[in-house]
Structure formats: structure tokens, C-alpha cells
Backbone of each chain as nested JSON, in Angstrom:
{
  "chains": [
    {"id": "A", "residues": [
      {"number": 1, "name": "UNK", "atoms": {"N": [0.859, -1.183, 0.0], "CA": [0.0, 0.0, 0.0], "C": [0.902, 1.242, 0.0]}},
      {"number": 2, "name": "UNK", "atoms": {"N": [0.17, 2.363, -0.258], "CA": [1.289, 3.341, -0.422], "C": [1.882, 3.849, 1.029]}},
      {"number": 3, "name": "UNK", "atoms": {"N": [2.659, 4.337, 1.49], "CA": [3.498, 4.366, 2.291], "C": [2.471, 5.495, 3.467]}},
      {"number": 4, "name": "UNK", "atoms": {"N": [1.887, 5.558, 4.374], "CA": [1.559, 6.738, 5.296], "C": [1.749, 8.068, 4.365]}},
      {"number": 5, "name": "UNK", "atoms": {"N": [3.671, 8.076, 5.217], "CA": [4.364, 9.64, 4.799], "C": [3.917, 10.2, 3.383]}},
      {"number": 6, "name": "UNK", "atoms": {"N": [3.915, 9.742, 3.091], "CA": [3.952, 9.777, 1.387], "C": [2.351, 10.143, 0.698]}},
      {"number": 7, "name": "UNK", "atoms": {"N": [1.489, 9.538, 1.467], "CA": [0.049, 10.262, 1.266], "C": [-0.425, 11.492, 0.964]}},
      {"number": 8, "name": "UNK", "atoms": {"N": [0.02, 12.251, 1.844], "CA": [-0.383, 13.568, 1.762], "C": [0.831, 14.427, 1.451]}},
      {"number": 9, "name": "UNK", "atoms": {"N": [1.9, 13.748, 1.063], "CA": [3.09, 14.564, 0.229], "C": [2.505, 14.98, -1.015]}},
      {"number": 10, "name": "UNK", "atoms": {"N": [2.761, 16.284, -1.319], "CA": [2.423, 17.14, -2.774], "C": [3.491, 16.443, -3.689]}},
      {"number": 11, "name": "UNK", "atoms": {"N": [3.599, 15.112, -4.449], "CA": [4.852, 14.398, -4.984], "C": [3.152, 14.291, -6.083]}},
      {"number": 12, "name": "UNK", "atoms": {"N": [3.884, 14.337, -7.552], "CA": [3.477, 14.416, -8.681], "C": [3.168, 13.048, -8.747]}},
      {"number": 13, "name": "UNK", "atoms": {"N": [3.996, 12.12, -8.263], "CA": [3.412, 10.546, -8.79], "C": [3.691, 10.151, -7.439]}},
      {"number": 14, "name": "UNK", "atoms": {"N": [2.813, 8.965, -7.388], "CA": [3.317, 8.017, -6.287], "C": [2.601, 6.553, -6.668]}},
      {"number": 15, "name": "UNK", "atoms": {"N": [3.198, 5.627, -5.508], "CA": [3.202, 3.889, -6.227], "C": [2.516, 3.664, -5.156]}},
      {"number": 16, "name": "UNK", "atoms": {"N": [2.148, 2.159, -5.297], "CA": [1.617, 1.141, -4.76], "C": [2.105, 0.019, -5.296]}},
      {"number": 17, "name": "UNK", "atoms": {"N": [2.403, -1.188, -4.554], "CA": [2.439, -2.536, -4.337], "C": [1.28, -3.243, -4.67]}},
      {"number": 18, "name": "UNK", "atoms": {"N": [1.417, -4.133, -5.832], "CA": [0.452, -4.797, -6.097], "C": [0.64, -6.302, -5.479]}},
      {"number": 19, "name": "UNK", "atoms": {"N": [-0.593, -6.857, -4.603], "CA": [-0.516, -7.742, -4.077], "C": [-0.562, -8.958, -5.419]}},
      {"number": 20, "name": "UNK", "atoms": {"N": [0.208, -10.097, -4.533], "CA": [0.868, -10.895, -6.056], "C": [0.604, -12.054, -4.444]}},
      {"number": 21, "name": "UNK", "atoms": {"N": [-0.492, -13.454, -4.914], "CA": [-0.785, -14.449, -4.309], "C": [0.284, -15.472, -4.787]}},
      {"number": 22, "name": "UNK", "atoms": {"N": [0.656, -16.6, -3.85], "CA": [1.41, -17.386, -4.374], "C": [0.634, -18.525, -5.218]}},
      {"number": 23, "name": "UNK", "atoms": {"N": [-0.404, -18.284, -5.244], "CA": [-1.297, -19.144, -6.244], "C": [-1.721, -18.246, -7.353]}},
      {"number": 24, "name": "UNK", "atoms": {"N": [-1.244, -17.188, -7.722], "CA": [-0.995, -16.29, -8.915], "C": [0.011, -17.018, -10.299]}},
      {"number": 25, "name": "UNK", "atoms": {"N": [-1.189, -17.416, -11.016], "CA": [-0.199, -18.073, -12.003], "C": [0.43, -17.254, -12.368]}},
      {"number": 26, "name": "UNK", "atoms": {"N": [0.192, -15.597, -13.051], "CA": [0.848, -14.352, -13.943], "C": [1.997, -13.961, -12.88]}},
      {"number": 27, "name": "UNK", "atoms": {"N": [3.306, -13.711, -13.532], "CA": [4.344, -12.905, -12.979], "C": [3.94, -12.135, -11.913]}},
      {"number": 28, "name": "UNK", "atoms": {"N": [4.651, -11.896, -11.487], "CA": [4.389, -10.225, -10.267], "C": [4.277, -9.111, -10.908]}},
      {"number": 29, "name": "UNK", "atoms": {"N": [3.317, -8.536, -11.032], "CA": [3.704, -6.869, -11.41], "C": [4.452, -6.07, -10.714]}},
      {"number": 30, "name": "UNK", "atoms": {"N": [3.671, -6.166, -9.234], "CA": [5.62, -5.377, -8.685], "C": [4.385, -4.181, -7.945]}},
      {"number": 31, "name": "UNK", "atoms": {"N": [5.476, -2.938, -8.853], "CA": [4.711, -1.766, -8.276], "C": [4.165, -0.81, -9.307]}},
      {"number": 32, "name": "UNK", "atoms": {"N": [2.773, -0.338, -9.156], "CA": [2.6, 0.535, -9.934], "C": [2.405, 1.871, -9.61]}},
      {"number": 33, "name": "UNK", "atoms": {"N": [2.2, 3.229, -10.678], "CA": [2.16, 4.69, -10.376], "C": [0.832, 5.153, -10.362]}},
      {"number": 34, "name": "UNK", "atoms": {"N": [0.736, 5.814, -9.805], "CA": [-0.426, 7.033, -10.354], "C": [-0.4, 8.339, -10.068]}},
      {"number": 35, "name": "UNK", "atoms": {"N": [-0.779, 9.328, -11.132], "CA": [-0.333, 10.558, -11.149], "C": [-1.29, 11.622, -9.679]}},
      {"number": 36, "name": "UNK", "atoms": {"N": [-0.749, 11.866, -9.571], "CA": [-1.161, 13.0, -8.009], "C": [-0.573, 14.256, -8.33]}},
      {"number": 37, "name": "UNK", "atoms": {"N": [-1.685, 14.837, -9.745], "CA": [-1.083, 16.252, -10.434], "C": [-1.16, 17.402, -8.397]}},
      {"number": 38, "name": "UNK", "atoms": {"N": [-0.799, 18.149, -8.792], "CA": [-0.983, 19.644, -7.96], "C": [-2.291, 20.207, -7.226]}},
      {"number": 39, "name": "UNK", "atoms": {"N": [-2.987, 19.945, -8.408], "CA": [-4.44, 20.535, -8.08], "C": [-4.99, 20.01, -7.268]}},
      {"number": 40, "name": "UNK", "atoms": {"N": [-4.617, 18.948, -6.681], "CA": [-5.347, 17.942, -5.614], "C": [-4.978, 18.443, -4.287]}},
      {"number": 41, "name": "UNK", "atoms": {"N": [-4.087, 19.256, -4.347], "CA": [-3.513, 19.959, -3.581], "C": [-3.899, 21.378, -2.287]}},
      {"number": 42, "name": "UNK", "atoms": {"N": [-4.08, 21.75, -4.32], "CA": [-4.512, 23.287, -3.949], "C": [-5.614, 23.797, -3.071]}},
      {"number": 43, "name": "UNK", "atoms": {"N": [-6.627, 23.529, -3.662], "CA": [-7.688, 23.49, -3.006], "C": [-8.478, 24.938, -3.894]}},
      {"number": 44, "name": "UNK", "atoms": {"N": [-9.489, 25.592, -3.06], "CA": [-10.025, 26.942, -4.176], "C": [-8.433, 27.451, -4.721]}},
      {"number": 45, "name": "UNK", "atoms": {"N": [-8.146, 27.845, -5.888], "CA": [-7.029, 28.482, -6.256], "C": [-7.097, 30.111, -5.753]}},
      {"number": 46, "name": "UNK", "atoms": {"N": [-5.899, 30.245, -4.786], "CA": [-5.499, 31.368, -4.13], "C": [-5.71, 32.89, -5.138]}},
      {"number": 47, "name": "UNK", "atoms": {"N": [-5.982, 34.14, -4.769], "CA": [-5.436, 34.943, -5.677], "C": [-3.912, 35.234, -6.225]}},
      {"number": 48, "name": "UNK", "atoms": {"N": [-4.013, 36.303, -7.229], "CA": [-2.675, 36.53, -7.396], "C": [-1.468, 35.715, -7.809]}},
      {"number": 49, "name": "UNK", "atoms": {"N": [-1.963, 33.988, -7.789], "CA": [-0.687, 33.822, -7.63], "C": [-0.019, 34.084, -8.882]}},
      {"number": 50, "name": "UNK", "atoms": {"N": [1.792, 33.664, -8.854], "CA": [2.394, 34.176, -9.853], "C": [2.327, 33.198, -11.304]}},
      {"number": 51, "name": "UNK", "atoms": {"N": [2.316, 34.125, -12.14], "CA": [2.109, 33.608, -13.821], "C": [3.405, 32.92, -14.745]}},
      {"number": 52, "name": "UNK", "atoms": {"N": [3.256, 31.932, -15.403], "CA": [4.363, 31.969, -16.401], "C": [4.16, 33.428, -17.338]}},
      {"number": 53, "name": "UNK", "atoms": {"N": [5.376, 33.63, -18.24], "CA": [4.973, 34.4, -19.608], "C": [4.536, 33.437, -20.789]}},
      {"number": 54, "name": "UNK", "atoms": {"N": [3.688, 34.476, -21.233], "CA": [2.607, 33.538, -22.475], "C": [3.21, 32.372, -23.222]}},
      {"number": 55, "name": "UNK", "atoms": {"N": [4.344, 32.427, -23.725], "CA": [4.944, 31.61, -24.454], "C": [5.606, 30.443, -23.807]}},
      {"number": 56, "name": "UNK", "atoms": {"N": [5.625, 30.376, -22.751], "CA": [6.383, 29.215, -21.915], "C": [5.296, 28.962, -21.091]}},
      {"number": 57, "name": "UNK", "atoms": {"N": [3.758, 29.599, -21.425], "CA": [2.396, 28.714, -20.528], "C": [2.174, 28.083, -21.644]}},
      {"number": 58, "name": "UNK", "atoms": {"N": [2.467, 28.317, -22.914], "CA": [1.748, 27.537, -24.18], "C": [2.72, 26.899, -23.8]}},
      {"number": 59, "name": "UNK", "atoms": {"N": [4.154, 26.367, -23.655], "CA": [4.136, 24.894, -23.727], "C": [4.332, 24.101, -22.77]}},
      {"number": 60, "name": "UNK", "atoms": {"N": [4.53, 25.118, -21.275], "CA": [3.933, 23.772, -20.25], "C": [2.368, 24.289, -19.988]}},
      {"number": 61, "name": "UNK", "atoms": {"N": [1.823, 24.181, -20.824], "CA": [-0.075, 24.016, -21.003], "C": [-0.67, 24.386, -19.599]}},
      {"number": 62, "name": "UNK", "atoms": {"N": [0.303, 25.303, -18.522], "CA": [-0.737, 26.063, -17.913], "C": [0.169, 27.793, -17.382]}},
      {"number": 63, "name": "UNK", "atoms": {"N": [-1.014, 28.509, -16.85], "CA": [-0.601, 29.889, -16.57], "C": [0.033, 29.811, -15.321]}},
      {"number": 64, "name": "UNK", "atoms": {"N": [0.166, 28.906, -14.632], "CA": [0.448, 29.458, -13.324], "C": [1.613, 27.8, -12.724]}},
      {"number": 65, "name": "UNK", "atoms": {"N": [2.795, 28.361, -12.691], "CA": [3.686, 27.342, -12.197], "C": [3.026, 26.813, -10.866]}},
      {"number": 66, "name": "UNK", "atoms": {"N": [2.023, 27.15, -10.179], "CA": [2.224, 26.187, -8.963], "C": [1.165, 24.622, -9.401]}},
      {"number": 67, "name": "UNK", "atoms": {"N": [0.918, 24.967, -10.642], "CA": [-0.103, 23.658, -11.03], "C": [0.615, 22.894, -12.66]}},
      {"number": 68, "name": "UNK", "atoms": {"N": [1.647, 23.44, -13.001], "CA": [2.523, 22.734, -13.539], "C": [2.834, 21.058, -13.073]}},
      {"number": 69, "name": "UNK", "atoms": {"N": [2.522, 20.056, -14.191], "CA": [2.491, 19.168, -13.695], "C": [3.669, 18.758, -14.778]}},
      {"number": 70, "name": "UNK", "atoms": {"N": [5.012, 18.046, -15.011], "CA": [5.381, 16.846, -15.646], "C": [5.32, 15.658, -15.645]}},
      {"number": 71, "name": "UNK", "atoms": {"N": [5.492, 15.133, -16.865], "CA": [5.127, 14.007, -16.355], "C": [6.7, 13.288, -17.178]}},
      {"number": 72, "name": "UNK", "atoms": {"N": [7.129, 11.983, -16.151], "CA": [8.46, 11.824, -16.908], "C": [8.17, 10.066, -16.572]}},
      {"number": 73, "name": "UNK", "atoms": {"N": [7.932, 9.078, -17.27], "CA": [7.707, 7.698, -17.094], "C": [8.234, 7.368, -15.933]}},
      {"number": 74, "name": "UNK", "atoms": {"N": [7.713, 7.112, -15.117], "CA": [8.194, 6.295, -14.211], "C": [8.523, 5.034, -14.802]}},
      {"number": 75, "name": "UNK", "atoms": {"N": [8.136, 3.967, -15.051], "CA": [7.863, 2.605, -15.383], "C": [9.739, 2.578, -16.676]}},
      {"number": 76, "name": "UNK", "atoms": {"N": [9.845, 3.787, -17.266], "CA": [11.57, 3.83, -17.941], "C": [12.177, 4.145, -16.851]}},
      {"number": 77, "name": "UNK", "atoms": {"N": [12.079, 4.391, -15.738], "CA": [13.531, 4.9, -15.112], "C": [14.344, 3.794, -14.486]}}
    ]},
    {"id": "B", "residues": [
      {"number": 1, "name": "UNK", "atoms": {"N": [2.342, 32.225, -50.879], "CA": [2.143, 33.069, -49.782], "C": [3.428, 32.577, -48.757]}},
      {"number": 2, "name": "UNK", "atoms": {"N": [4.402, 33.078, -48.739], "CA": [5.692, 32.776, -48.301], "C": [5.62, 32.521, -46.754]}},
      {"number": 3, "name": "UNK", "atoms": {"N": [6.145, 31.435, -46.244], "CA": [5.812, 31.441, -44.785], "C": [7.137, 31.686, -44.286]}},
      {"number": 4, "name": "UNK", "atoms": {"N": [7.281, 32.785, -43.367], "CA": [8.751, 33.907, -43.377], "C": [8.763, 33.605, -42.018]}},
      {"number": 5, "name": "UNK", "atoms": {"N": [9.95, 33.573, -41.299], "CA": [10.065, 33.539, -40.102], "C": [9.054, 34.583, -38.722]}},
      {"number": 6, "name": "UNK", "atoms": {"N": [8.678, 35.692, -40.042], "CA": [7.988, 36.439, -38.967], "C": [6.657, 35.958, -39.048]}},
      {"number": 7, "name": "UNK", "atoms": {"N": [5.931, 35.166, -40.155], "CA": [4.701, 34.672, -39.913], "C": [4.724, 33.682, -38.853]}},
      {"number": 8, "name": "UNK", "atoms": {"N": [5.646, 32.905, -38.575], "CA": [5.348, 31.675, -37.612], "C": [5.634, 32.654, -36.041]}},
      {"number": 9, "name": "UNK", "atoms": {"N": [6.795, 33.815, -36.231], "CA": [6.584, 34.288, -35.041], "C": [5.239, 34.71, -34.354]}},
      {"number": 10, "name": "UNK", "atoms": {"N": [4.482, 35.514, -35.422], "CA": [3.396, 36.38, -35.145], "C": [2.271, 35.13, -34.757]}},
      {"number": 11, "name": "UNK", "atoms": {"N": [2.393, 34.091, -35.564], "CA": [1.366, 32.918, -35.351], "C": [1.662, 32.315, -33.745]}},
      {"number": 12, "name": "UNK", "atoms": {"N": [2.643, 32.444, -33.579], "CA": [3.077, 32.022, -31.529], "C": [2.72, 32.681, -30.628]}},
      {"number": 13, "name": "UNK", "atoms": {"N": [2.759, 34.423, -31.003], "CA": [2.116, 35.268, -30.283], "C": [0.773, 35.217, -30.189]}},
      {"number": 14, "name": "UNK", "atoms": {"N": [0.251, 34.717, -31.43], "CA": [-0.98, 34.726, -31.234], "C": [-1.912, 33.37, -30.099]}},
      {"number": 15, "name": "UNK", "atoms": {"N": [-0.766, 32.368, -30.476], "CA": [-1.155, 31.038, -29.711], "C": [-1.316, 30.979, -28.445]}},
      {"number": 16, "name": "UNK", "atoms": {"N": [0.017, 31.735, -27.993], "CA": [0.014, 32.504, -26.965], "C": [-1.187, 33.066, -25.677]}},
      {"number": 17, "name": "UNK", "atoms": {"N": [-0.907, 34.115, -26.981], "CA": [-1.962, 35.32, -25.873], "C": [-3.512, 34.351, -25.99]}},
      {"number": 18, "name": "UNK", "atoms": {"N": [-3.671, 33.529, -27.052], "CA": [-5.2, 33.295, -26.924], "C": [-5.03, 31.951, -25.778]}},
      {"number": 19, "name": "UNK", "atoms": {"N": [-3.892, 31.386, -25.505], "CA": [-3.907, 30.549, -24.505], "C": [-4.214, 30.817, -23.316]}},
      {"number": 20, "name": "UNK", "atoms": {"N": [-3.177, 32.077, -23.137], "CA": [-3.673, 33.043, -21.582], "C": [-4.877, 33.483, -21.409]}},
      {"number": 21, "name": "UNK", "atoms": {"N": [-5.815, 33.778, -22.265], "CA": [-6.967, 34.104, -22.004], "C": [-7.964, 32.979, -22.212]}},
      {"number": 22, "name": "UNK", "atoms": {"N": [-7.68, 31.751, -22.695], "CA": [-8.214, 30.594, -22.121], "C": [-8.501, 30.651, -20.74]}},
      {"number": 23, "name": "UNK", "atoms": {"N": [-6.937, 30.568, -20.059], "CA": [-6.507, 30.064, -18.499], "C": [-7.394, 31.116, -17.657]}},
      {"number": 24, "name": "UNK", "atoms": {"N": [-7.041, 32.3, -18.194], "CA": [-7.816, 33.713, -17.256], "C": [-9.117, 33.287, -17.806]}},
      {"number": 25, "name": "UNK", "atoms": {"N": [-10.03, 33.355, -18.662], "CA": [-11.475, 32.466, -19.032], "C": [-12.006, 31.782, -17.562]}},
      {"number": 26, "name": "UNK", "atoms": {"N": [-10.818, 30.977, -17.555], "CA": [-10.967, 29.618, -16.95], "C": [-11.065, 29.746, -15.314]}},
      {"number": 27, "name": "UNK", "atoms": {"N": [-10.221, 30.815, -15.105], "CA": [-9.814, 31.306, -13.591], "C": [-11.225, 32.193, -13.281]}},
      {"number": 28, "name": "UNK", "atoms": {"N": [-11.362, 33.34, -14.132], "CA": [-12.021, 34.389, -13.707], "C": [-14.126, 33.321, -13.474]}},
      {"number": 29, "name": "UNK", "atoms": {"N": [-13.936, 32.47, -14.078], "CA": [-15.039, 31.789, -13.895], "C": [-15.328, 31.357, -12.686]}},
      {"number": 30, "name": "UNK", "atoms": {"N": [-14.474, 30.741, -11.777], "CA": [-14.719, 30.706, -10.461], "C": [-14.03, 32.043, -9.918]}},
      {"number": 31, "name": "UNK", "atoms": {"N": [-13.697, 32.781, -10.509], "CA": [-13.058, 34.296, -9.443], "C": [-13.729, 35.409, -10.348]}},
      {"number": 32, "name": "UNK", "atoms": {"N": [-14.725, 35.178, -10.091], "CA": [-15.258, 36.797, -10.94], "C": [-15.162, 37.985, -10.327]}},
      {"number": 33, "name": "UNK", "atoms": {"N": [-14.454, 37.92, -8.864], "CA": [-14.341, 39.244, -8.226], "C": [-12.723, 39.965, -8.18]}},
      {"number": 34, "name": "UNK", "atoms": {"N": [-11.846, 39.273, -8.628], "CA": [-10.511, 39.3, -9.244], "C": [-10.182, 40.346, -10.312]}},
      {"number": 35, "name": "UNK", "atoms": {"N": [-10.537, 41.789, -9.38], "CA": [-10.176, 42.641, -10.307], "C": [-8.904, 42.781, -11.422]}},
      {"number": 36, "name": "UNK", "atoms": {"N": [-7.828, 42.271, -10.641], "CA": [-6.369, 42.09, -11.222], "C": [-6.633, 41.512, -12.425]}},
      {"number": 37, "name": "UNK", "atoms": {"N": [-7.029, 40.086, -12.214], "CA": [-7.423, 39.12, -13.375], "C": [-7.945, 39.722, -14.49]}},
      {"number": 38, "name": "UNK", "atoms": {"N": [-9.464, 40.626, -13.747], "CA": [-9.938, 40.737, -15.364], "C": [-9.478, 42.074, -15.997]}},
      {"number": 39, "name": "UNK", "atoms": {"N": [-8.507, 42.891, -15.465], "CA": [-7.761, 44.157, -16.341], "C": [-7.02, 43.064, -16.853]}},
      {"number": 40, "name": "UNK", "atoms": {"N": [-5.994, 42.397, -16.617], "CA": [-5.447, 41.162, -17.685], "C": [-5.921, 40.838, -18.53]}},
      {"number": 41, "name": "UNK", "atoms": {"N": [-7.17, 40.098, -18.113], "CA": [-7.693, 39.607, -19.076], "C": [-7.892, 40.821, -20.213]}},
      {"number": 42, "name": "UNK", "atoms": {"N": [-8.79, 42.007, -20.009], "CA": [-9.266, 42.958, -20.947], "C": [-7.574, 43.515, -21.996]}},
      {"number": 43, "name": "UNK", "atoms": {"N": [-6.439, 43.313, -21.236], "CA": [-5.72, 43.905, -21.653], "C": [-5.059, 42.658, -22.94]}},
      {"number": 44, "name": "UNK", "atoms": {"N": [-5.13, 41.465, -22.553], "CA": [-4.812, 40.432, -23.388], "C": [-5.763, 40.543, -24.779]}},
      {"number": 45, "name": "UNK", "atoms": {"N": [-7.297, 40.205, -24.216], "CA": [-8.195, 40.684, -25.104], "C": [-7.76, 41.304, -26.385]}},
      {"number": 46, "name": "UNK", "atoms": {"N": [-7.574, 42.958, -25.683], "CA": [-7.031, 43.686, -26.576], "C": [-6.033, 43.778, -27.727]}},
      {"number": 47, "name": "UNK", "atoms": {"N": [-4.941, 42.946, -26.726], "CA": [-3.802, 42.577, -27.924], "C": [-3.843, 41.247, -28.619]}},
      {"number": 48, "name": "UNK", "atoms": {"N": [-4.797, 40.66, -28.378], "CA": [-5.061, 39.452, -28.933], "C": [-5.769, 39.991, -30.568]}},
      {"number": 49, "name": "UNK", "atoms": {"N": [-5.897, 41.183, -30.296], "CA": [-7.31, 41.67, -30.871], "C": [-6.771, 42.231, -32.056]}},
      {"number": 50, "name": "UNK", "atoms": {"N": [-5.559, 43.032, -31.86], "CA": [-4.522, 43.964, -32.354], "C": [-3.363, 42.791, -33.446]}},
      {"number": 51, "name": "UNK", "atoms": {"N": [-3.207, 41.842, -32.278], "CA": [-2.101, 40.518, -33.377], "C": [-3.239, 39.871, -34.455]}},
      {"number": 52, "name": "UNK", "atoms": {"N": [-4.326, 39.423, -34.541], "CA": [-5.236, 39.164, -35.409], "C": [-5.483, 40.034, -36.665]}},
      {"number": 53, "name": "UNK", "atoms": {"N": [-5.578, 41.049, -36.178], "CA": [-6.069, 42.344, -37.368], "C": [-4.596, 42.125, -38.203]}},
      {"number": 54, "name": "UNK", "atoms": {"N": [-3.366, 42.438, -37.568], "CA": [-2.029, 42.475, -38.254], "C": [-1.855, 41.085, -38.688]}},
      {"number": 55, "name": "UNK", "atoms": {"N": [-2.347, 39.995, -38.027], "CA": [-2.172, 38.834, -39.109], "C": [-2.888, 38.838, -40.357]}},
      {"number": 56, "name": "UNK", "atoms": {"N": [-4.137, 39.251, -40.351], "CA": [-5.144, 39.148, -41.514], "C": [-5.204, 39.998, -42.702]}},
      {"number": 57, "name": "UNK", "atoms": {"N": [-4.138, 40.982, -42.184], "CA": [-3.967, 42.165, -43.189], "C": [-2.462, 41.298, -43.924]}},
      {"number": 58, "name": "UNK", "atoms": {"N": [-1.821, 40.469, -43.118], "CA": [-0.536, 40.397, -43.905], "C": [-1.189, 38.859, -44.753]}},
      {"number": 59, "name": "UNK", "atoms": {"N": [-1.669, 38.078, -43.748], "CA": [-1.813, 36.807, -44.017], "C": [-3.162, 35.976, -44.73]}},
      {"number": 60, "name": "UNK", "atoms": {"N": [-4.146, 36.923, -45.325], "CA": [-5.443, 36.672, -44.804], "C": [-6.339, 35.928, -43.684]}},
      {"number": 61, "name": "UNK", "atoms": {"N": [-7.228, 35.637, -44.117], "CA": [-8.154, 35.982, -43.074], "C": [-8.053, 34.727, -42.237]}},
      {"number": 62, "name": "UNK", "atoms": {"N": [-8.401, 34.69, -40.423], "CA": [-8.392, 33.131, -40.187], "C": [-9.698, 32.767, -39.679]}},
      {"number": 63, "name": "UNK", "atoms": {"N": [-10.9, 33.254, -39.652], "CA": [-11.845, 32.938, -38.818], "C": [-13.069, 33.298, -40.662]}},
      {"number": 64, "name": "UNK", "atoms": {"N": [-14.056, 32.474, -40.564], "CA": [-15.569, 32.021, -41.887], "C": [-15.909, 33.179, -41.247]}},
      {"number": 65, "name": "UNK", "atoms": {"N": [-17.502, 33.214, -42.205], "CA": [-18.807, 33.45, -41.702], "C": [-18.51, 35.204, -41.223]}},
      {"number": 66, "name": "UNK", "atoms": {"N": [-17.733, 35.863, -42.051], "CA": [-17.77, 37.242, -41.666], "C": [-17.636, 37.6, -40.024]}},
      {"number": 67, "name": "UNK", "atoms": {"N": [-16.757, 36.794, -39.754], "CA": [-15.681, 36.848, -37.952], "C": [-14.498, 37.183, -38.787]}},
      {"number": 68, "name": "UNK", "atoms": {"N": [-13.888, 37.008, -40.076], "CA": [-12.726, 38.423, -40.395], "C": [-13.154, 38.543, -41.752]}},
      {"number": 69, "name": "UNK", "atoms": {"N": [-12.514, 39.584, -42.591], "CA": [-12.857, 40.289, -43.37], "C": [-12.359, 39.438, -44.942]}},
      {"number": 70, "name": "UNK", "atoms": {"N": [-13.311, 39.887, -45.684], "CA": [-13.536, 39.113, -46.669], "C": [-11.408, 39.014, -47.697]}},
      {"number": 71, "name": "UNK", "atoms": {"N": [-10.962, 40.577, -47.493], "CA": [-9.701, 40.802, -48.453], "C": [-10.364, 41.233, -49.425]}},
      {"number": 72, "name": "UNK", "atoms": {"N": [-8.964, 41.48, -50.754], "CA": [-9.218, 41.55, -51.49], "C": [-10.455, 40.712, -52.745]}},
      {"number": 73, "name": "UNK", "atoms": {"N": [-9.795, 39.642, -52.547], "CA": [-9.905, 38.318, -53.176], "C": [-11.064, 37.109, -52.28]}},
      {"number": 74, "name": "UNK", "atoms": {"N": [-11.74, 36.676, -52.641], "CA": [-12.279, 35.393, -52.162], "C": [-11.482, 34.117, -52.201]}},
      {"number": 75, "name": "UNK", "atoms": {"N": [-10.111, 34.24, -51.054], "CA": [-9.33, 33.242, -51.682], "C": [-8.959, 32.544, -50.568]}},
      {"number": 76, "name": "UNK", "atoms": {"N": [-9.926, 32.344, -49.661], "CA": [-9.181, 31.985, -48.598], "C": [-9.135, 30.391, -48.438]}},
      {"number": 77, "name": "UNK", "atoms": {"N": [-9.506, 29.631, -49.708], "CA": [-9.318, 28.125, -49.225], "C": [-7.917, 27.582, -50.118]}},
      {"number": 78, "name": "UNK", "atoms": {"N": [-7.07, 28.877, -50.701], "CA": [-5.539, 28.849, -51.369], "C": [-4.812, 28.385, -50.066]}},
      {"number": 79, "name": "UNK", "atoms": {"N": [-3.844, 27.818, -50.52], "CA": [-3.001, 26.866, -49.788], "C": [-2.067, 28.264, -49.341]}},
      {"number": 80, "name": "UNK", "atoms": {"N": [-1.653, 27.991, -47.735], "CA": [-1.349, 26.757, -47.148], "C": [-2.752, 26.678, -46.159]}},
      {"number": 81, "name": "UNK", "atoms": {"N": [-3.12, 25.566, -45.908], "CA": [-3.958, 25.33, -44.512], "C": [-3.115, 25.283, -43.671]}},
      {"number": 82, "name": "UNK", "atoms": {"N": [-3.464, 24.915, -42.722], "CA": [-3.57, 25.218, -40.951], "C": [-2.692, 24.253, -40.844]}},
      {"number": 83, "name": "UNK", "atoms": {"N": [-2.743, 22.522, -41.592], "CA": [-2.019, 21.659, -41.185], "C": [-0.882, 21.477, -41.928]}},
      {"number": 84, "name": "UNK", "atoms": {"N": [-0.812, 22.737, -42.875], "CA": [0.309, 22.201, -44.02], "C": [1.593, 23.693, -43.211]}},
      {"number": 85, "name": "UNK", "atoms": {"N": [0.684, 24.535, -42.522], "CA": [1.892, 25.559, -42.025], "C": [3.052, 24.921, -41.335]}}
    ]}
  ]
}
């Protein structure tokens, strides 16, 4: 299961342990991700906060760095 | 219709500013009392408003249905499209 600490950490991804029976004919999967963007975070979005400039919100696809999410494979690293 | 380094610039600005006023769209919808926001917004508006006119005069037109102006010519289905820029 996912770890306590790690619950309510603002961390972009986090895993879980997939339970694997010893009467599981299929391999183990192991562990898998799921994304835990920002916004889950935030809560009502604050005023004011601070902006990218236009051209660098078009390509991380939002206005406001504190909801900037990447995403970088876990499952390649 | 030559596609010049300054058309693809002017086409970014435009991607741009109409992105930010997506996001502010998007914000001022749950914050409609965000005065800050909506002088932004009005001020984006504006130049959103201003890069369009200067695209359509150099580039023709990008929006049917008399949302921009006809030109000279009725020529606006001459190459390039949208997916060939």
C-alpha cells in the first residue's frame, strides 16, 4: 500500500504494491504509479498567484507554475 | 504566400496570448471578483485583438462566416492550410 508519509506529500506521482498471491499463475507486477497532479492539492485556487509568460504557458499548457504538472515515465527509469 | 520567419513568429504570439486568455477564461469563472485578473484579461483581449487584425492584413483571413474580413480576393481556401503551415 502506499506508504503513510507519502500520502499527503504534494509528490506528482506516487506507487503502490500490487498484491501478487502465491497461487498467482501471472508474474508479479511489482509496483505501480499514479499521477497526483498539484491541483489535488490546492484546493479553491489562491489569488494573485504568480504567472508563467505567455509563451512558456503555451508549452507547459498552464498559466500558473504552482499547477505545472510533468510528467516523466516512471515505469523507464 | 511565403511562410517567413515572422509569420510563424506572429502565429506564436498569437497562440500565446489566446492561450492566456483561455486560463484567465478559466480562472475568472470561479473568481469573478478578481479585479487584477480581469484588467489582464481585458488587456490580453485587446492585444489578442490587435495581433489578429495584423495577421489578416498580412496573411489573410483566419476565422468564416464574416468573424474576419472578406480581403481583397475570395481566396481563402488557397493553400497553405492550418495543417500544411
Amino acid at each position: 500500500m502506499t506508504q503513510p508519509h507519502e500520502r499527503l506529500q504534494n509528490t506528482p506521482m506516487k506507487a503502490y504494491k500490487v498484491f501478487h498471491a502465491p497461487t498467482d499463475p501471472c508474474p508479479p507486477i511489482g509496483v505501480k504509479f499514479y499521477s497526483t497532479p498539484p491541483n489535488l492539492y490546492v484546493g479553491f485556487q489562491p489569488y494573485n498567484l504568480e504567472q508563467f509568460a505567455p509563451k512558456e504557458a503555451l508549452r507547459k499548457g498552464t498559466l500558473w507554475p504552482v499547477f505545472y504538472d510533468f510528467y516523466d515515465n516512471p515505469y523507464k527509469k | 504566400m511565403e511562410l517567413t520567419q515572422e509569420y510563424y513568429s506572429l502565429l506564436e504570439d498569437i497562440q500565446a496570448v489566446d492561450f492566456v486568455l483561455v486560463e484567465l477564461t478559466l480562472y475568472l469563472d470561479t473568481h469573478p471578483g478578481d479585479v487584477n485578473a480581469l484588467a489582464q484579461f481585458n488587456q490580453y483581449a485587446a492585444y489578442s485583438k490587435q495581433l489578429k487584425a495584423r495577421y489578416e492584413s498580412l496573411y489573410g483571413p483566419l476565422l468564416q462566416y464574416g468573424n474576419s474580413l472578406g480581403g481583397e480576393s475570395w481566396d481563402w481556401c488557397k493553400a497553405p492550410w492550418p495543417w500544411q503551415v
